[in-house]
ZABARO-72030 format. One record per residue: residue number from 1; residue in one letter; x negated, y, z of N, C-alpha, C, CB in turn. Coordinates in nm, 4 decimals, decimal comma. Each point is the difference from the previous one (the first is absolute). Glycine has a CB too. Layout:
rec num:NUM	residu:A	nxx:X	nyy:Y	nzz:Z	caxx:X	cayy:Y	cazz:Z	cxx:X	cyy:Y	czz:Z	cbxx:X	cbyy:Y	cbzz:Z
...
***
This chain:
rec num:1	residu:X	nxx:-9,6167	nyy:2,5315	nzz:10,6491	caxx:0,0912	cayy:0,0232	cazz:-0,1090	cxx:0,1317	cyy:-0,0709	czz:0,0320	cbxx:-0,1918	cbyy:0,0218	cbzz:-0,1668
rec num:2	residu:X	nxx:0,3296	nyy:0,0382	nzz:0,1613	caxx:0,0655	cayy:-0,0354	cazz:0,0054	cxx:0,0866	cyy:-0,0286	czz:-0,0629	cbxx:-0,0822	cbyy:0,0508	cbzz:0,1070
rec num:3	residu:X	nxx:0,0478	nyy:-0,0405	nzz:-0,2310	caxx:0,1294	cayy:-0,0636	cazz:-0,1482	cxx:-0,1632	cyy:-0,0629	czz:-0,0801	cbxx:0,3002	cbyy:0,2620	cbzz:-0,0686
rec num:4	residu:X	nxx:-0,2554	nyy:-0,3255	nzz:-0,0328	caxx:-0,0787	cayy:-0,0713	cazz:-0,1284	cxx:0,0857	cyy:0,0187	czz:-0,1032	cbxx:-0,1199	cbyy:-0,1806	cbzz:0,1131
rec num:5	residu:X	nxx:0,0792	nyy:0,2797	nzz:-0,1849	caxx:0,0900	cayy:0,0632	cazz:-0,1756	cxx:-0,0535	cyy:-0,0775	czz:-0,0730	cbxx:0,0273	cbyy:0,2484	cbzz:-0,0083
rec num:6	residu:X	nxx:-0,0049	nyy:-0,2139	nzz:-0,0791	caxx:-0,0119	cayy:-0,1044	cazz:-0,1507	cxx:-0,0640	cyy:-0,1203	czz:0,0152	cbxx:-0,0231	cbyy:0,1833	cbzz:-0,1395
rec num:7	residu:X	nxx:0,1430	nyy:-0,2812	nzz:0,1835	caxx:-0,0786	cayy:-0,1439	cazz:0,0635	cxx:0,1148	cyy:-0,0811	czz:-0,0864	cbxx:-0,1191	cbyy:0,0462	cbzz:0,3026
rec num:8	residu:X	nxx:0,0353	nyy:-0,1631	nzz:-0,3614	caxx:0,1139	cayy:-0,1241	cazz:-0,0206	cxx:0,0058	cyy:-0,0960	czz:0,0863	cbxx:-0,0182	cbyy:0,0195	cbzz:-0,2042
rec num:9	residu:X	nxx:0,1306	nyy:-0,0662	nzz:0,2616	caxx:0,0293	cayy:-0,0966	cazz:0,1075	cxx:0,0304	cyy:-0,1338	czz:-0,0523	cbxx:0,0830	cbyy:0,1792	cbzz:0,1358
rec num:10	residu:X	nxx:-0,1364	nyy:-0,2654	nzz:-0,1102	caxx:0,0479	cayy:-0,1479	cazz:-0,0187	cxx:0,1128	cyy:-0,0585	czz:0,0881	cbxx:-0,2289	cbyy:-0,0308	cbzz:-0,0655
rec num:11	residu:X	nxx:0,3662	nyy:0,0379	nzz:-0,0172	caxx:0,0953	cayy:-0,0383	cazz:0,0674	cxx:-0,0512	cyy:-0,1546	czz:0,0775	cbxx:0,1764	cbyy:0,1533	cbzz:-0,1784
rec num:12	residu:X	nxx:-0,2226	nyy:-0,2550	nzz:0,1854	caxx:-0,0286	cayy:-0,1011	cazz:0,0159	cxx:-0,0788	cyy:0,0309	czz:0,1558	cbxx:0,0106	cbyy:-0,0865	cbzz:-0,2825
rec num:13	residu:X	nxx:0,0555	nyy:0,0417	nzz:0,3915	caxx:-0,0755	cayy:-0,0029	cazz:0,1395	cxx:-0,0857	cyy:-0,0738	czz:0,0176	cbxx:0,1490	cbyy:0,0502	cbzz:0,0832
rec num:14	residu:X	nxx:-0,2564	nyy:-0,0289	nzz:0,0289	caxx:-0,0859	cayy:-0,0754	cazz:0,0286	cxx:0,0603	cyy:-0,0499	czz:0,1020	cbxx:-0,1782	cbyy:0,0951	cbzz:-0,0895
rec num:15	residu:X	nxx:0,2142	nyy:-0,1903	nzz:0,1172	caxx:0,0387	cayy:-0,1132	cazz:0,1737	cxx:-0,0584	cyy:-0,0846	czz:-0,0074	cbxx:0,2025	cbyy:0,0086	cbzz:0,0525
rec num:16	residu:X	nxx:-0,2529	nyy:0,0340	nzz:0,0946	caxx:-0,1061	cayy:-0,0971	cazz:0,1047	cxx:0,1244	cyy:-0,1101	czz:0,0890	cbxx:-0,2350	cbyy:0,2454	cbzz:0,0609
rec num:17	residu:X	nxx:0,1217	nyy:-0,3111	nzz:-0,0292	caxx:0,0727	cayy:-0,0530	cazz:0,1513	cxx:0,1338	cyy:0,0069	czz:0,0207	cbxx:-0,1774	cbyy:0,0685	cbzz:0,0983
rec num:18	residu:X	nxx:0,2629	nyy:-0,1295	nzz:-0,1429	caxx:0,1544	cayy:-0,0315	cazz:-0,0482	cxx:0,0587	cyy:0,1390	czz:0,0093	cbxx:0,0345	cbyy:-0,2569	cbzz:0,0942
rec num:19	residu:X	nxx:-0,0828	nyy:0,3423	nzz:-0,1144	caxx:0,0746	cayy:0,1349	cazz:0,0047	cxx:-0,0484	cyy:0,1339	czz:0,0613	cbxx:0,1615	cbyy:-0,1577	cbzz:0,0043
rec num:20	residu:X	nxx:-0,2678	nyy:0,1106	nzz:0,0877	caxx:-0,0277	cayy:0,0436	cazz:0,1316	cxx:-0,1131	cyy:0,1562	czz:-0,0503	cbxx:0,0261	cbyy:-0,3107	cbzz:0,1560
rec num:21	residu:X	nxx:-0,0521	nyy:0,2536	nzz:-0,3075	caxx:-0,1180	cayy:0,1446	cazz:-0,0466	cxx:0,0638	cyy:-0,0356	czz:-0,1265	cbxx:-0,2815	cbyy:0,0327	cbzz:0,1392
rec num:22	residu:X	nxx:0,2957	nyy:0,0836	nzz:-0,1515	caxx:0,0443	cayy:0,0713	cazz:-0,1463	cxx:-0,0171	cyy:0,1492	czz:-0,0677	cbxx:0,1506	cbyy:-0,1573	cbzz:0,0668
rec num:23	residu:X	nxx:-0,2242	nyy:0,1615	nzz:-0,1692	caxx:-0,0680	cayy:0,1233	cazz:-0,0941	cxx:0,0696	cyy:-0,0159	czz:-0,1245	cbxx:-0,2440	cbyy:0,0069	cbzz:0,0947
rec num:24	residu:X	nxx:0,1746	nyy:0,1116	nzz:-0,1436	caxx:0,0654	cayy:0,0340	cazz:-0,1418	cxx:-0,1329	cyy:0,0589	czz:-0,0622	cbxx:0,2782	cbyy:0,0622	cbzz:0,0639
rec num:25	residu:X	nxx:-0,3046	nyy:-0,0954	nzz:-0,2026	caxx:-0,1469	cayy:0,0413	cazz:-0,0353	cxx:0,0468	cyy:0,1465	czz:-0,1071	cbxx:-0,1511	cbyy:-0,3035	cbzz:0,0082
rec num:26	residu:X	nxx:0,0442	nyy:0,3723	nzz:0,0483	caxx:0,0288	cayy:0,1321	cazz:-0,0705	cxx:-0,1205	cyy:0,0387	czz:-0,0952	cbxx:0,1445	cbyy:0,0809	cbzz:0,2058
rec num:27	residu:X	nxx:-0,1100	nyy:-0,0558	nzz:-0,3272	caxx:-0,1369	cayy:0,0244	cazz:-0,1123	cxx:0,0040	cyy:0,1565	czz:0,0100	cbxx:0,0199	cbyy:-0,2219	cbzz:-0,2047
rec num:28	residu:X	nxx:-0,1229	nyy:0,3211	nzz:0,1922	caxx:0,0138	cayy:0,1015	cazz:-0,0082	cxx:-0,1192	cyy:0,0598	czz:-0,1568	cbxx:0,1016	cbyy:-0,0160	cbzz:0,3122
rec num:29	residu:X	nxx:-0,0489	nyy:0,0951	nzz:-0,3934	caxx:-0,0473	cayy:0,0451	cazz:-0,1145	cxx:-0,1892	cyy:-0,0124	czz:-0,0203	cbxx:0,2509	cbyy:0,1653	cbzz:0,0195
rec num:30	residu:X	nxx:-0,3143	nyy:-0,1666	nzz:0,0742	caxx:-0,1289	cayy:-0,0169	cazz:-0,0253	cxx:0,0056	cyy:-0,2019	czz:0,0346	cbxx:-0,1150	cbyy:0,3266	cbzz:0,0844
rec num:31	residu:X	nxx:0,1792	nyy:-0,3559	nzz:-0,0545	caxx:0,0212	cayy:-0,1701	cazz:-0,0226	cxx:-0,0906	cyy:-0,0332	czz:0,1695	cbxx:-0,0209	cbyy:-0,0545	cbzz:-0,3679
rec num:32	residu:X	nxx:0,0777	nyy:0,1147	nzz:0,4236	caxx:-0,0395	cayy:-0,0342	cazz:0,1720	cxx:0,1319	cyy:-0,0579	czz:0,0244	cbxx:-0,1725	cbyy:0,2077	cbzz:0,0997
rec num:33	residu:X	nxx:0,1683	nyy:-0,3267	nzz:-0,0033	caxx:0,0897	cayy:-0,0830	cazz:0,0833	cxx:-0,0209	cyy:0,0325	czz:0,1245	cbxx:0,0071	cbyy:-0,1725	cbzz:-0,1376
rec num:34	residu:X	nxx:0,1590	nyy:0,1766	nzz:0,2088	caxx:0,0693	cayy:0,0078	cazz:0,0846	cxx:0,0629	cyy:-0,0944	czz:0,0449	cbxx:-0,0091	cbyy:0,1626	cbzz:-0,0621
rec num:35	residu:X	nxx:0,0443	nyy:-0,1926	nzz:0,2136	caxx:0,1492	cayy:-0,0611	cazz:0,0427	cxx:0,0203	cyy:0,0859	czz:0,0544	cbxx:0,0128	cbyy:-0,2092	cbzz:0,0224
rec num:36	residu:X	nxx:0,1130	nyy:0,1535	nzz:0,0179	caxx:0,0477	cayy:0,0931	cazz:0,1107	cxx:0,0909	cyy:-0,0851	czz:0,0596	cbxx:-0,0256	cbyy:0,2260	cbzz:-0,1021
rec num:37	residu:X	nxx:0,0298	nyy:-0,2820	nzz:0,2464	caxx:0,0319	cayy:-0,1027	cazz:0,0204	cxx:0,0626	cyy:0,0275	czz:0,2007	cbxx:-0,2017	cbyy:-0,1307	cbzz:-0,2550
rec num:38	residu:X	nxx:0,2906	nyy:0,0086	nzz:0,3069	caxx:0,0190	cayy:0,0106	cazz:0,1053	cxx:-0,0359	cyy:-0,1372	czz:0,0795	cbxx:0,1552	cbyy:0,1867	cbzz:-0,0756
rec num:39	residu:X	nxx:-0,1925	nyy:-0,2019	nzz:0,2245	caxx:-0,0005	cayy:-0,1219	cazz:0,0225	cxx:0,0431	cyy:0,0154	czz:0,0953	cbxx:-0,1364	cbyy:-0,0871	cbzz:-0,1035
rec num:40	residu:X	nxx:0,2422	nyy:-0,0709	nzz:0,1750	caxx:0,0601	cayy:-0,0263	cazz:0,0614	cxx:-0,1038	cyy:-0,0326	czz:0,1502	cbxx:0,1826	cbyy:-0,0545	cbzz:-0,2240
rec num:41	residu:X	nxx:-0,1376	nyy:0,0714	nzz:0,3428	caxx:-0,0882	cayy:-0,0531	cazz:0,0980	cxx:-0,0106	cyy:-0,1150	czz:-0,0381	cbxx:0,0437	cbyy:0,1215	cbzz:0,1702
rec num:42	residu:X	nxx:-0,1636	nyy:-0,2084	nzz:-0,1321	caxx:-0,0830	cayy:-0,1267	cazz:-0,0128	cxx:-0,1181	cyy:0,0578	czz:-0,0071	cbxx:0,1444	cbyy:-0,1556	cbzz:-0,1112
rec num:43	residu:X	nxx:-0,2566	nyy:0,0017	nzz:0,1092	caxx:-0,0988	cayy:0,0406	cazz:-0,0152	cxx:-0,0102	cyy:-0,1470	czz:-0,1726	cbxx:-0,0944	cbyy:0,1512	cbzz:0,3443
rec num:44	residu:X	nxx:-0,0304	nyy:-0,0392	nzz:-0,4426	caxx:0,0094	cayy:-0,0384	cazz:-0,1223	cxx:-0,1566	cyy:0,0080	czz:-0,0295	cbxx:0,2590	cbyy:0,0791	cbzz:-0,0587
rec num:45	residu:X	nxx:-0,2803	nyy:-0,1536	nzz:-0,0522	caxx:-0,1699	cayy:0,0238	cazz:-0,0637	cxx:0,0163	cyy:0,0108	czz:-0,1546	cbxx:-0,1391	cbyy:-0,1621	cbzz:0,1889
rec num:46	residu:X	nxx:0,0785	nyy:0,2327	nzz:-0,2356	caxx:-0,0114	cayy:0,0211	cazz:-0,0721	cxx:-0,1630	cyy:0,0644	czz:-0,1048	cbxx:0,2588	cbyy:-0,0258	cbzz:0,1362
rec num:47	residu:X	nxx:-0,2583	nyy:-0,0066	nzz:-0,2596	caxx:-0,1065	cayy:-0,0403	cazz:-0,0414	cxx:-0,0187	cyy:0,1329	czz:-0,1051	cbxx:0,0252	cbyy:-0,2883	cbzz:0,0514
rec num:48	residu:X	nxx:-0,1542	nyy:0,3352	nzz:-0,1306	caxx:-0,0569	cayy:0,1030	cazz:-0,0541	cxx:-0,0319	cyy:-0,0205	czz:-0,1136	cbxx:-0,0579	cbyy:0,0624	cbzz:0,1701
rec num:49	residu:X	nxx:0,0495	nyy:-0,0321	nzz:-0,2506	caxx:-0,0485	cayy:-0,0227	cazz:-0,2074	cxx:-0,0786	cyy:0,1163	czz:-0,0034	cbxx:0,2346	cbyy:-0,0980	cbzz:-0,1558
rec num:50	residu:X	nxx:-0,1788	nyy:0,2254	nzz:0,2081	caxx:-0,0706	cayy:0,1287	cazz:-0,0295	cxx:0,0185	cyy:0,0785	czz:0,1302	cbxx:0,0426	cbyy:0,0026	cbzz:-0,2636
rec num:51	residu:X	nxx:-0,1384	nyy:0,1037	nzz:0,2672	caxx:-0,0276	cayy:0,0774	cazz:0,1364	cxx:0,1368	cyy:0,0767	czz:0,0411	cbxx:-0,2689	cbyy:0,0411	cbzz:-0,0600
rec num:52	residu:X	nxx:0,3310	nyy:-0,0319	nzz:0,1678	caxx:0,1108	cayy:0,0203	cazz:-0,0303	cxx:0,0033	cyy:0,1031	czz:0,1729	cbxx:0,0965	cbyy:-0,2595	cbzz:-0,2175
rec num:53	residu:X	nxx:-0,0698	nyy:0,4376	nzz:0,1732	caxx:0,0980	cayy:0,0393	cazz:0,1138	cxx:0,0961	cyy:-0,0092	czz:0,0062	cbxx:-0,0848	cbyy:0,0967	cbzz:0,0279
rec num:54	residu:X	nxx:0,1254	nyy:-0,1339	nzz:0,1497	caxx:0,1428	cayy:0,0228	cazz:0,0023	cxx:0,0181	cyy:0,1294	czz:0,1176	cbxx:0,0673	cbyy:-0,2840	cbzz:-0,0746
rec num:55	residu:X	nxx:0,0224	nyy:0,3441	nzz:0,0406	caxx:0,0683	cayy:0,1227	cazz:0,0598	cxx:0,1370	cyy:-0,0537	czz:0,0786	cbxx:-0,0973	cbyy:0,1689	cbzz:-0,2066
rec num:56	residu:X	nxx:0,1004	nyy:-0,1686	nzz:0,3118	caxx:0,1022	cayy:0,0024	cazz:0,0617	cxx:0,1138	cyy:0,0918	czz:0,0732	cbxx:-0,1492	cbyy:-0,1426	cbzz:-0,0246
rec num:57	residu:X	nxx:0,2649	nyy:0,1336	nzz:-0,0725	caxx:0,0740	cayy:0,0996	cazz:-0,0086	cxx:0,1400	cyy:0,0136	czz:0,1291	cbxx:-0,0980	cbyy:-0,0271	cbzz:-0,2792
rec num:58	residu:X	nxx:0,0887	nyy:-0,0822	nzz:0,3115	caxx:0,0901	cayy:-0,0092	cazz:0,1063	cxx:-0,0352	cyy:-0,1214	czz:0,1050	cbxx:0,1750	cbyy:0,1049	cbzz:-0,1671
rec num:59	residu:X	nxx:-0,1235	nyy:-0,1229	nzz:0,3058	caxx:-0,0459	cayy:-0,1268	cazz:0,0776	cxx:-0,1623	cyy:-0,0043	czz:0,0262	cbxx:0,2065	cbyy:-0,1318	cbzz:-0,1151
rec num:60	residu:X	nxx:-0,2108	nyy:0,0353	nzz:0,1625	caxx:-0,1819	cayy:-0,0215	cazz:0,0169	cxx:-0,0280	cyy:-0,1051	czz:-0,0471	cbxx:-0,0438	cbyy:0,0969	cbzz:0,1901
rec num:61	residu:X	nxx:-0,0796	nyy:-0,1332	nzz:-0,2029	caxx:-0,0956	cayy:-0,0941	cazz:-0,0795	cxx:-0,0999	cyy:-0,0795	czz:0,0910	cbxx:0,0129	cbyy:0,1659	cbzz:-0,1959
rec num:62	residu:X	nxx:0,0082	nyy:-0,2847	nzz:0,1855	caxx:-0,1383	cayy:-0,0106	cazz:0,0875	cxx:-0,0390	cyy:-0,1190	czz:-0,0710	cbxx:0,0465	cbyy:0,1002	cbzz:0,2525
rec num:63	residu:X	nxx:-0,1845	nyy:-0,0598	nzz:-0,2825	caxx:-0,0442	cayy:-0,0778	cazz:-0,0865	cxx:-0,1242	cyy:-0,0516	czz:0,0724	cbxx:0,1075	cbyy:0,1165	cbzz:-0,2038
rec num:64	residu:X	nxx:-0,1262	nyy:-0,2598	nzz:0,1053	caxx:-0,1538	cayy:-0,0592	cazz:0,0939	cxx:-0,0676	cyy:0,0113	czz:-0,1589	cbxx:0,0654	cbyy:-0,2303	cbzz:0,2647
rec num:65	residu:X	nxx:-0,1362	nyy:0,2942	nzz:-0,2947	caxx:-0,1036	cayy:0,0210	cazz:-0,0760	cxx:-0,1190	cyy:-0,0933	czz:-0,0087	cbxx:0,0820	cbyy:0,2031	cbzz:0,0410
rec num:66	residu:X	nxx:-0,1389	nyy:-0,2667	nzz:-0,1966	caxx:-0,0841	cayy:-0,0868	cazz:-0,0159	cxx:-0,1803	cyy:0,0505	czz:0,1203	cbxx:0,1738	cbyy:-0,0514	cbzz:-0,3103
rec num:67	residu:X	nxx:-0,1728	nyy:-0,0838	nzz:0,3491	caxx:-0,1224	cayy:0,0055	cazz:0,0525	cxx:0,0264	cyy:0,1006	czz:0,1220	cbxx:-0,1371	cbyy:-0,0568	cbzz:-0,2307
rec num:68	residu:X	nxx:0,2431	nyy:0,0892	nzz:0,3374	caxx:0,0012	cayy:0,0674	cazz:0,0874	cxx:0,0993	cyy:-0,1217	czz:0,1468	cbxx:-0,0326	cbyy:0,2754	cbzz:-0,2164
rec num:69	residu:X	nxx:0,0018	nyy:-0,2607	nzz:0,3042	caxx:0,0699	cayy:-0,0937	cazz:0,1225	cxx:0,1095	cyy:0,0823	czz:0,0671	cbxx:-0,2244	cbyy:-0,1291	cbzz:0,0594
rec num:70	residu:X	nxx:0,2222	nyy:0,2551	nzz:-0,1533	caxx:0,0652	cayy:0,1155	cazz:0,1280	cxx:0,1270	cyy:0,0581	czz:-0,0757	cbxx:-0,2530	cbyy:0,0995	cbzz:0,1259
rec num:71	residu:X	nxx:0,3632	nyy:-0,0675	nzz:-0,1030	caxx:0,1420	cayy:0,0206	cazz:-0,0880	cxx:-0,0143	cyy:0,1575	czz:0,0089	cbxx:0,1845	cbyy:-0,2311	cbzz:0,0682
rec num:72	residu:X	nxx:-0,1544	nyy:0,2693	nzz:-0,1509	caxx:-0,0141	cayy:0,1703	cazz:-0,0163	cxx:0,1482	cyy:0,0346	czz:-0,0525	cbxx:-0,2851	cbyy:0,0249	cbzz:-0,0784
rec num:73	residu:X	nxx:0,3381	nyy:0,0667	nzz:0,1340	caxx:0,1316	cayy:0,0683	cazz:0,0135	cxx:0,0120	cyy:0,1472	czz:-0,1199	cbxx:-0,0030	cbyy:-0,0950	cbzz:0,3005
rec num:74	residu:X	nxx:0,0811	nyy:0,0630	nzz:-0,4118	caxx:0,0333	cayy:0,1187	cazz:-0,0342	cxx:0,1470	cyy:0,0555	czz:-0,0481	cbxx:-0,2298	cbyy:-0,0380	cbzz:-0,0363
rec num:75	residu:X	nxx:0,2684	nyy:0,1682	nzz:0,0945	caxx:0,0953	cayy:0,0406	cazz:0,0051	cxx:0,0432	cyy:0,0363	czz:-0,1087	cbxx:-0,0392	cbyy:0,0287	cbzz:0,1803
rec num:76	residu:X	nxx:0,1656	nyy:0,0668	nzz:-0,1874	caxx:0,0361	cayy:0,0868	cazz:-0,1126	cxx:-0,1036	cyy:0,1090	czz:-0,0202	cbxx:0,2415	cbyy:-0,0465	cbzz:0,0425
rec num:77	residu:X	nxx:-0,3077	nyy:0,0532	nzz:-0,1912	caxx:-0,0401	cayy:0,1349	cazz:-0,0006	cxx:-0,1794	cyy:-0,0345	czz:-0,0312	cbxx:0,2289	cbyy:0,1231	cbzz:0,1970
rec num:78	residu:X	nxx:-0,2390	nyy:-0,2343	nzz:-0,1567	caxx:-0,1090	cayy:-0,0891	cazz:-0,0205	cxx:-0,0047	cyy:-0,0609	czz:-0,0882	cbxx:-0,0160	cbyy:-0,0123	cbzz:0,1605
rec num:79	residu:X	nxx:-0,1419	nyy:-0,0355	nzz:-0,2034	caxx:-0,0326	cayy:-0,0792	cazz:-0,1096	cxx:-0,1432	cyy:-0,1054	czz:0,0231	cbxx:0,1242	cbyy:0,2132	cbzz:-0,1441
rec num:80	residu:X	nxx:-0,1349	nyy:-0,3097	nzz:0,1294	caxx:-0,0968	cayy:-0,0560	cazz:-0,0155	cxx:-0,0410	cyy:-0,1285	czz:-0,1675	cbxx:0,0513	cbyy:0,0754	cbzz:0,3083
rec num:81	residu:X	nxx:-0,1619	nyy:-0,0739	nzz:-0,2772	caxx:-0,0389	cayy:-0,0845	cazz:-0,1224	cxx:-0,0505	cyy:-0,1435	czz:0,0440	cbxx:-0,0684	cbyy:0,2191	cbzz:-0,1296
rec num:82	residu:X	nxx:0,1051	nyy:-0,3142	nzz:0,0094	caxx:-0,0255	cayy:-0,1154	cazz:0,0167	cxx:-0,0944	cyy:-0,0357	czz:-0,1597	cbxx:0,2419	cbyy:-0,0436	cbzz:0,1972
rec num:83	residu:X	nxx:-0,3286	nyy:-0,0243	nzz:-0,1813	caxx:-0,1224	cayy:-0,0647	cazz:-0,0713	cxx:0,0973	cyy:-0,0565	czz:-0,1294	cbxx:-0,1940	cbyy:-0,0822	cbzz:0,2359
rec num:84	residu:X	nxx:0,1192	nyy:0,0512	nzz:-0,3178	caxx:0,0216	cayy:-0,0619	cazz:-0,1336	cxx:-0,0308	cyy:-0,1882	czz:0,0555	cbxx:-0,1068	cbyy:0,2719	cbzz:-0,1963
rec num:85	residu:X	nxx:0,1987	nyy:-0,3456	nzz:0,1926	caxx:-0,0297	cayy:-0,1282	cazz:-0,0387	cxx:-0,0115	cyy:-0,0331	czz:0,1664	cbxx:-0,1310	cbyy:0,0096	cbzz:-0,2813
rec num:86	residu:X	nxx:0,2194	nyy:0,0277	nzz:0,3343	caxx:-0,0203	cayy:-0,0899	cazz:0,1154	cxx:0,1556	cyy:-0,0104	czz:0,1077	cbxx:-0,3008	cbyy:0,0823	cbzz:-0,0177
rec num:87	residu:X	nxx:0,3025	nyy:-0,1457	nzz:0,1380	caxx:0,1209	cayy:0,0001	cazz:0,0721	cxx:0,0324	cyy:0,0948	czz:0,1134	cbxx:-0,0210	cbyy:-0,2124	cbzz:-0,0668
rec num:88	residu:X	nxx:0,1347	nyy:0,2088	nzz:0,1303	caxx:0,0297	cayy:0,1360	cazz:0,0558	cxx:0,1240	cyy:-0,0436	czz:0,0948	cbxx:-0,0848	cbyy:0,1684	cbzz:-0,2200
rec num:89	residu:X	nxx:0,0697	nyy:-0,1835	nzz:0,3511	caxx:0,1405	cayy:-0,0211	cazz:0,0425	cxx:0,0868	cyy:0,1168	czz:0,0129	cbxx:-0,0844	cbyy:-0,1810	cbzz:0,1105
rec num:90	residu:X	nxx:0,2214	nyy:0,2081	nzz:-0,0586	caxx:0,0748	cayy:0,1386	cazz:-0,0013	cxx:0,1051	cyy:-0,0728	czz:0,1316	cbxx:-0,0137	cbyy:0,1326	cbzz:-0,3202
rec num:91	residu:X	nxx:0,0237	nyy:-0,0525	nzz:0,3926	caxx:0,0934	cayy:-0,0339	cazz:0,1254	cxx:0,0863	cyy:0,1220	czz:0,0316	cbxx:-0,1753	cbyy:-0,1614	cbzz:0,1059
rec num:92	residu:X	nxx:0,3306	nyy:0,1316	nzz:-0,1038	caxx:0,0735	cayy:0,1587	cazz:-0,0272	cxx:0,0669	cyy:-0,0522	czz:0,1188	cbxx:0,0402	cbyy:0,1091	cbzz:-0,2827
rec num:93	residu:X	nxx:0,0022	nyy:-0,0336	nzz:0,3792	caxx:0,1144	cayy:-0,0335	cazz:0,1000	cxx:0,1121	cyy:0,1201	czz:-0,0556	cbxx:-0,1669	cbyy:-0,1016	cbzz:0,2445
rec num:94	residu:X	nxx:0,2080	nyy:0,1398	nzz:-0,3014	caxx:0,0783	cayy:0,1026	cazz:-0,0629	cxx:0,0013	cyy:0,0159	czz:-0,1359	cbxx:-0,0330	cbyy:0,0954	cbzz:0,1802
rec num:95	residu:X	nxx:0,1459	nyy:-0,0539	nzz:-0,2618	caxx:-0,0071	cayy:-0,0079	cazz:-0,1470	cxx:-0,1096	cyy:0,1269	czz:-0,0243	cbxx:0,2746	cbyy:-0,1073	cbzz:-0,0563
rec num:96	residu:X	nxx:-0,3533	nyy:0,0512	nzz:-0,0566	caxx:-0,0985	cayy:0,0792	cazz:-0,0667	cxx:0,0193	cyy:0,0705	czz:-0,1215	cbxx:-0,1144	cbyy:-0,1407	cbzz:0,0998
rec num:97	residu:X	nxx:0,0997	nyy:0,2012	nzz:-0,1378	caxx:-0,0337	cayy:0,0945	cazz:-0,1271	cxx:-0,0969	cyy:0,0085	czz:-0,0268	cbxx:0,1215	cbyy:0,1071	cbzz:0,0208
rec num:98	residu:X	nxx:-0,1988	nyy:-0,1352	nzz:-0,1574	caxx:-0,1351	cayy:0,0444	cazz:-0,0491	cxx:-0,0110	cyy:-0,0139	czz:-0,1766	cbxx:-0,1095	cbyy:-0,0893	cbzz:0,2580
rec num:99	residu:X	nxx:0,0336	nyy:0,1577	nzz:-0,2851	caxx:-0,0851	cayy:0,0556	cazz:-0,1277	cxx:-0,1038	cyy:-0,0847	czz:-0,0270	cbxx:0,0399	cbyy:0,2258	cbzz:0,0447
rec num:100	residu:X	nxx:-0,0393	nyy:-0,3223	nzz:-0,1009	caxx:-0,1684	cayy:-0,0327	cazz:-0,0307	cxx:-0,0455	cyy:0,0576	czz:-0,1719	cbxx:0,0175	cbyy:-0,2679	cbzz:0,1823
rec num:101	residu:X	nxx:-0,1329	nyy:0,2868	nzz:-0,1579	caxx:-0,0716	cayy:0,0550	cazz:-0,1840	cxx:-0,1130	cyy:-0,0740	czz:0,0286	cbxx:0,0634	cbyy:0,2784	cbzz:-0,0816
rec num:102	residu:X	nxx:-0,0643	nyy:-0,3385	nzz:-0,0358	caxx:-0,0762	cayy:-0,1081	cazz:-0,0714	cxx:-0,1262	cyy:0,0415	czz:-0,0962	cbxx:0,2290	cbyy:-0,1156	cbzz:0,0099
rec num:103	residu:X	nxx:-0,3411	nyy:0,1015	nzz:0,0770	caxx:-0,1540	cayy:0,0577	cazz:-0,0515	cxx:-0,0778	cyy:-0,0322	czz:-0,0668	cbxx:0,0002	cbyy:0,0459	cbzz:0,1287
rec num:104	residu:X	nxx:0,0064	nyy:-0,0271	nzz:-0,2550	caxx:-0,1156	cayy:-0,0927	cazz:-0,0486	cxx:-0,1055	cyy:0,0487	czz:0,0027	cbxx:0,1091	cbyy:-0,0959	cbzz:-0,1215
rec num:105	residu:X	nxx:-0,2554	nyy:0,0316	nzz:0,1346	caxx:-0,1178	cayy:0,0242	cazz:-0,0055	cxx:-0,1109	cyy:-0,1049	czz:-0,0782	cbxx:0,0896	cbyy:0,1251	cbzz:0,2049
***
């Protein structure tokens, strides 16, 4: 999907890491959460409340995923999921683009 209609946006950004990741949370009419966010090359960690895909819309991703030794690469056009309640590193050598939606279960 490439637009999100009838969404309210929270003017108020999310910034990480002095600047370096930054989203915008998007509510959509059935009350599902969104970001939609960019990150700067570095490498960052970041932590889970709820099951959460992310879609990556531009740049690549390489993420080290809980309980794995091995970095897995995803491009534009891709998506992977991360667990409820746990940590997650993200390593970008190029600016990123991505979508995350926020799962509850």
């Amino acid at each position: 999907m490439d637009k999100l209609e009838n969404v309210t946006v929270v003017k108020k950004a999310n910034v990480y890491y002095n600047g370096n990741v930054t989203s915008r949370t998007i509510l959509l009419e059935d009350g599902t959460r969104k970001t939609l966010g960019i990150i700067m090359p570095g490498q960052y960690e970041f932590g889970t409340a709820d099951k959460e895909q992310m879609e990556v819309l531009a740049g690549k991703l390489n993420i080290l995923l809980p309980g794995s030794k091995a970095w897995a690469c995803f491009a534009a056009g891709q998506t992977f999921e991360i667990p409820a309640n746990c940590k997650f590193e993200v390593s970008v050598a190029e600016v990123a683009d991505y979508c995350c939606s926020y799962i509850k279960e």
